[in-house]
FIBA-609612 format. One record per residue: x, y, z of N, C-alpha, C, O in turn. Coordinates in steps of 0.1 Angstrom, whole numbers, plus 5000, padded with zeros to 4 digits. Layout:
BEGIN
XYZXYZXYZXYZ...
***
This chain:
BEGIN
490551134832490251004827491250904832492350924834490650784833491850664843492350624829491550604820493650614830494150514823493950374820493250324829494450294807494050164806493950064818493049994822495350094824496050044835495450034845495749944852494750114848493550144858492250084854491550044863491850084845490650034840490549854843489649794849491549824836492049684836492049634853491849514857492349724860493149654879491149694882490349624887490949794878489649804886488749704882487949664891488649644869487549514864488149384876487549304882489849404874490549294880489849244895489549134901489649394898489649374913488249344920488149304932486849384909485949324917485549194909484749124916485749164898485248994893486048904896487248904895485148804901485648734903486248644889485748664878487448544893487748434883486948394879486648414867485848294887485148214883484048294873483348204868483748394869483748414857484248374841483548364830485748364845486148324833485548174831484748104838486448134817486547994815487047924818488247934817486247784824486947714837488347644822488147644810489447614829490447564821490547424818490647344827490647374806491047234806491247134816492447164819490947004826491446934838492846904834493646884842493246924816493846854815495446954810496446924804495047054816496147164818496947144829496747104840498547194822499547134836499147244851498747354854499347164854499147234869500047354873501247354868499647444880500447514882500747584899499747574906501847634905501247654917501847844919503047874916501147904923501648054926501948044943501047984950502848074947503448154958503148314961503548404953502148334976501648504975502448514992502248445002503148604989504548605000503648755006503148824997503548815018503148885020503448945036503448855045503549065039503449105054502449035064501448995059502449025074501748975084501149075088501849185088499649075092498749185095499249255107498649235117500249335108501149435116500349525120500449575131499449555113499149725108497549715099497349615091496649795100495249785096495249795080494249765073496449835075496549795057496849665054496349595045497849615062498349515058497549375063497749265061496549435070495749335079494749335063494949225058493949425056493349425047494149355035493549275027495249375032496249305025495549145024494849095016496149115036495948995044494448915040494148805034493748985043492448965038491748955022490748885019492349055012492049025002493248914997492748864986494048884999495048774992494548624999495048524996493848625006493148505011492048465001491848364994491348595002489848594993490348524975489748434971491148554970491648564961492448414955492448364944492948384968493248234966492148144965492048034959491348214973490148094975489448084964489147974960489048224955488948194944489048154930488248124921490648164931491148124921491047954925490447874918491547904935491847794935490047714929490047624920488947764936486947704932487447694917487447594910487847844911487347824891488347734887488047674877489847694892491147674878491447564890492247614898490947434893491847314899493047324899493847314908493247354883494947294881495947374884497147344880495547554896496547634899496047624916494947624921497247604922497447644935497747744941498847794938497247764948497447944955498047944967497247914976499447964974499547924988500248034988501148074981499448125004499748255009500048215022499548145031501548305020502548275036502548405040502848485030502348465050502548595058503948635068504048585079504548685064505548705076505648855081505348975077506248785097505648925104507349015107507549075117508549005097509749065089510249055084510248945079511049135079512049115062512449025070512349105079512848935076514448785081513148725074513048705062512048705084511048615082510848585070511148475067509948695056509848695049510848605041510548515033512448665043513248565032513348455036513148365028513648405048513348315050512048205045512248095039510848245046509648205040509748155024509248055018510548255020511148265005511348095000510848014993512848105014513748015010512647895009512447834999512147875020511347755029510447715014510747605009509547785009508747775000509747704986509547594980511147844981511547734974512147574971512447514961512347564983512747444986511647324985511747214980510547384991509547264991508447254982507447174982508647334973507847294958508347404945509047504947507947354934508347424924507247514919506147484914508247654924506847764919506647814907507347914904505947784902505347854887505648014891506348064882505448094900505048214899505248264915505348184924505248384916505648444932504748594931504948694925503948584938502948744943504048764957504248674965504848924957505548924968504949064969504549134960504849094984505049194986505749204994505349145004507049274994508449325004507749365017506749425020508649295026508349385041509249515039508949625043510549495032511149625031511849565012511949455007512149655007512449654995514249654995514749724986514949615000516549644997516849475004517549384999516149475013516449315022515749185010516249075007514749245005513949155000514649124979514249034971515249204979515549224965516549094960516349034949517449074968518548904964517548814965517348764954516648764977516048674976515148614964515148504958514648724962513448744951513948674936513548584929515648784936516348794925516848604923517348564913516648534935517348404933515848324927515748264916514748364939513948294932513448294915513248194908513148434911513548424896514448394887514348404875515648344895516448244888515948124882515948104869515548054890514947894886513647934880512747864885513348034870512448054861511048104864510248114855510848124873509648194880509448314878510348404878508148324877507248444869506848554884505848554891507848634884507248744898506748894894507048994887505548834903504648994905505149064920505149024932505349154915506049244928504649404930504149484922504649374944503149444949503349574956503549564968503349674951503149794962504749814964505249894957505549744974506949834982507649734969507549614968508449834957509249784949510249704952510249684964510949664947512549584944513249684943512649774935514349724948515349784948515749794931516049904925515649634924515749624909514749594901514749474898513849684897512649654893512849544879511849484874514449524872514249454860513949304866513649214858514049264880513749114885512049114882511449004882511649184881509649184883508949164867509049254858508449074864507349094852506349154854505649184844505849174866504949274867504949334879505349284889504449454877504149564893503049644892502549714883502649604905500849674910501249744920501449694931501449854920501049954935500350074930500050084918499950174942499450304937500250384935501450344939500050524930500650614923501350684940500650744947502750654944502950724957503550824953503150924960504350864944504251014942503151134946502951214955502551084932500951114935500251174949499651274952500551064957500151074971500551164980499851224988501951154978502251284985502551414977503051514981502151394968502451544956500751604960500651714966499751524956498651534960498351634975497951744977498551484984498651604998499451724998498751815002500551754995501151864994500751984986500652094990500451964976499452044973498352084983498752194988497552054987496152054991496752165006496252275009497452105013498152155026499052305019499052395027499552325009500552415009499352555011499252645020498452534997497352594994496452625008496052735008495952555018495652525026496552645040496052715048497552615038498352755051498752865045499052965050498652845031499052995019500652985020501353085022501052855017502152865015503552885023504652885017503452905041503752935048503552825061502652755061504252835069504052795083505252685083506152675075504952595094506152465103505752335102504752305110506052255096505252155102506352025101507452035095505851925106506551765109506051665103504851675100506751565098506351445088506651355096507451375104506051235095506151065097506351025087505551065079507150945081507150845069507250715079507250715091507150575067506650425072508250355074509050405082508450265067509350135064510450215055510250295046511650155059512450185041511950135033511950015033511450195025510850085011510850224997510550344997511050144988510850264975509450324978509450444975508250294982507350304980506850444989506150544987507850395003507750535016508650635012508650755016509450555001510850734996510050824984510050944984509250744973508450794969507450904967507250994958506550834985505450934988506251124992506051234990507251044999508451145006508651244996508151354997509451214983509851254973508551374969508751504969507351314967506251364960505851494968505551604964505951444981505351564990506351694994505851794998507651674992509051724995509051824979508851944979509151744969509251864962508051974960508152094957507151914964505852064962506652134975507452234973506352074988506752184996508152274996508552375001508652184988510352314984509652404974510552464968508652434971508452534961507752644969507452754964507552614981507152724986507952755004508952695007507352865013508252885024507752825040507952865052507152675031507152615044508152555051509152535043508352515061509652445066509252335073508752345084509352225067509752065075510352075088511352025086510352105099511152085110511551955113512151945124511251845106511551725112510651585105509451555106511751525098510851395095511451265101512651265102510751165105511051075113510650965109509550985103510750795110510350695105509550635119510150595129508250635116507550565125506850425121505750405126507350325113507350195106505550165099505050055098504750305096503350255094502650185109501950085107502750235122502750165131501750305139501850425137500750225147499850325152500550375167500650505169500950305173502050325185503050405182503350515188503650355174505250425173505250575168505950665171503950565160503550715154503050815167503250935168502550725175501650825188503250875196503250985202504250795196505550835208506050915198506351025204506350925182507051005173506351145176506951255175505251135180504251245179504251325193504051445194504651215203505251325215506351375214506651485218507251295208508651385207508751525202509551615205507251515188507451655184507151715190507751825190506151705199505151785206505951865218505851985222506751755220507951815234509051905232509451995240509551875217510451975207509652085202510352185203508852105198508852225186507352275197506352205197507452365202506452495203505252545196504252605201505452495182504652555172504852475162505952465156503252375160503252365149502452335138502052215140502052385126501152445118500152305118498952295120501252175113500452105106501051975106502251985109500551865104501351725100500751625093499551595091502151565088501451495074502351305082503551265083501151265085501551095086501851005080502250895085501551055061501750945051501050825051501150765040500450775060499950695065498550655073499050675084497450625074496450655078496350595092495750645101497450445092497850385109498950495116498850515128499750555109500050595114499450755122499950805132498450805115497450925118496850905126496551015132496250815131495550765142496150765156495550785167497650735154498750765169498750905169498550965180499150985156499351145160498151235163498151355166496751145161495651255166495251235181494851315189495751075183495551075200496751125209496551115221497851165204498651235205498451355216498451385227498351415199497551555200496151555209496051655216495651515209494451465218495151495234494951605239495951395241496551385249497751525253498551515262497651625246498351725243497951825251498551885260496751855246495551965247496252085234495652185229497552045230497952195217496552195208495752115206496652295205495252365195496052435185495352525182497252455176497052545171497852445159498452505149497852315160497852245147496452265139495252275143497052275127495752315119494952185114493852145114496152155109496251975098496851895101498051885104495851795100497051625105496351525096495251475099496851505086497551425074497651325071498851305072496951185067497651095063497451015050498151065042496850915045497050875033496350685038496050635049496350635026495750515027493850505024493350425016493350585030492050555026491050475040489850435040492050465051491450335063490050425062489950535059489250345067487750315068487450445081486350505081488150465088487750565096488450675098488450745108489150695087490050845086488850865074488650975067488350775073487250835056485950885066485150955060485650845080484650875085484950995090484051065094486251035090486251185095486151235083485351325086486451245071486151335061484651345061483951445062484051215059483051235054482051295066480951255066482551385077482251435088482551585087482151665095483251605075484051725079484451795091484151905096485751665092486451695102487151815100487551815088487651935107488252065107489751975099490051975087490351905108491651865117492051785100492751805090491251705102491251595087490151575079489651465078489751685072489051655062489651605049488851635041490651545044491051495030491651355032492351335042491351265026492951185023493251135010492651175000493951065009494250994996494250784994494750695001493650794984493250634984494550534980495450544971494350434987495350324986494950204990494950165001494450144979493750024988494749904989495649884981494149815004495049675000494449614988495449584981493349584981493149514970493549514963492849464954494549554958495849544948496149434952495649364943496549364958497049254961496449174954497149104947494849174953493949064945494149114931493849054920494649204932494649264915495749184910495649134899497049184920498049124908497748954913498048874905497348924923497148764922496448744909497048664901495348774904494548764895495448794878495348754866496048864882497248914868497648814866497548754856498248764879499348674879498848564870499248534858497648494880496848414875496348364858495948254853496448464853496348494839497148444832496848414820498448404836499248344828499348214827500248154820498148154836498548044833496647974831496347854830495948074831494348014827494048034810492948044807494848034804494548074789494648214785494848254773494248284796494248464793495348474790496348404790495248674786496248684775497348724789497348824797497948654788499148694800499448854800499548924790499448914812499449044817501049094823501449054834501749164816503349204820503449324823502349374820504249404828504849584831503949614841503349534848503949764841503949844857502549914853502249974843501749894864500549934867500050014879500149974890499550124874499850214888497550294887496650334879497650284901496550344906496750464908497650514914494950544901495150674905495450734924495650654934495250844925495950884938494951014936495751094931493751064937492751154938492651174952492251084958492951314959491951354966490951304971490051344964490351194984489551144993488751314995489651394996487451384995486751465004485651465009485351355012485051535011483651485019482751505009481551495011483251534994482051544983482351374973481651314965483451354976483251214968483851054981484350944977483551094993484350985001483350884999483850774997482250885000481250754996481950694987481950574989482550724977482950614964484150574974484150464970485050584981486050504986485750465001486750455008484550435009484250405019483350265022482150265022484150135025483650035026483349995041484149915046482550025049482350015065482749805066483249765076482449755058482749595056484449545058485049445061484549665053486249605052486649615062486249695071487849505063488949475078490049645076490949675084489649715062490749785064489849935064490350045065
***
């Protein structure tokens, strides 16, 4: 059964505002700041896309709230962007999501100085007490999830290699989740490596293993851009005796291999960018009359398979 927390982000995420009650003309104005990654990567490109959608709508129902979404394409950029924004107007409110979580954590911490209301999205703050609110999915989950599924899957046994994304709480997390299942049994990690959520950098991470290790069972990408470099990889390989290749996110055509029953990749785990609209719209609440929305909200993390991938498969989406 989903939690409240989940019930609440899933209504969030497909009504629109303009449902609600348009607000007073004669309500103070307000303006939100939605700080976000630059479409690097096919999640953050969907990111990108729903925090657009979202402004636009908020801005048609509630005149008196402004929505201005800045994208940067790195953590310099990003705080920088920060600064830029606080200097040139007074923000009611900040939707951030970190390019990395340890760079991004003083900036943040200053702008909630001068009294601003921050929703922090997906890659945590280093100090989560700076955030009034937090939207991401369950990344434990995610990789507790896959790790399960894979351990069961080789009977507990065999070699295999990891990709993780960005430094961010959110990539130590998934790490964490999938690390302790597999210490419970006699598989062996031979090697984890940071390939930045990047389709490229994953496909060269993925020759290096290929060139190093002889043998190997299986791999987990964490990442669904990143799975996409390690299957053309392997592609370009000719090895056969990977069993599993692994990733996470939900992208629109790692769901078309499940729902193909693919050998190689039949599972993933869901992560959508629309979180992002979830917490704009949270955000939003505090200042349309709704009952203002505070603390940590986390999305389930179920098993993607070829018996339920229709419910997480949008062929429409940029992601």
């Amino acid at each position: 059964m989903r939690t409240l927390a989940n019930r609440v982000l899933g209504v969030l995420s497909v009504v629109s505002l303009a449902a609600f009650p348009i607000a007073s003309t004669a309500q103070q104005k307000a303006t939100i700041a939605v700080s976000i990654p630059a479409a690097t990567h096919g999640w953050t490109g969907g990111v990108v896309y729903h925090a657009e959608q979202a402004a636009k709508e908020i801005r048609a129902a509630f005149p008196n709230i402004d929505v201005v979404v800045k994208t940067s394409p790195s953590a310099t950029a990003q705080v920088s962007a920060l600064e830029d924004l606080s200097a040139s107007m007074q923000l009611d409110a900040l939707v951030i999501l970190p390019f990395t979580s340890e760079e991004l954590t003083g900036p943040v911490e200053q702008v909630k100085a001068n009294g601003t209301f921050i929703a922090v999205v997906d890659r945590g703050l280093t100090d989560p007490d700076i955030q009034d609110l937090y939207v991401a999915g369950d990344n434990i989950a995610v990789g507790a999830n896959t790790a399960k599924w894979l351990s069961e899957k080789l009977g507990n046994q065999g070699k295999i290699v990891v990709l993780r994304g960005i430094p961010t709480v959110i990539d130590d997390e998934r790490i964490q989740g999938f690390k302790d299942v597999i210490d419970t049994t006699d598989i062996e990690i031979l090697d984890i490596q940071y390939a930045n959520w990047n389709q490229d950098e994953a496909f060269r991470v993925m020759q290096d293993y290929l060139a190093k290790y002889p043998h190997i069972d299986a791999v987990w990408a964490n990442d669904d851009d990143m799975l996409l470099g390690v299957l053309e990889a392997m592609k370009q390989s000719g090895r056969k005796e990977i069993k599993f290749a692994l990733g996470g996110n939900g992208m629109k055509e790692v769901i078309e291999l499940v729902k193909a029953e693919d050998a190689v990749t039949p599972i993933s785990t869901p992560y959508p960018p629309s979180m992002i609209k979830s917490a704009i719209y949270m955000t939003a609440a505090q200042f349309t009359g709704q009952a203002p929305m505070r603390g940590s909200f986390k999305l389930d993390a179920p098993l993607i398979t070829p018996e339920n991938a229709d419910q997480f498969y949008f062929p429409d989406s940029p992601f």
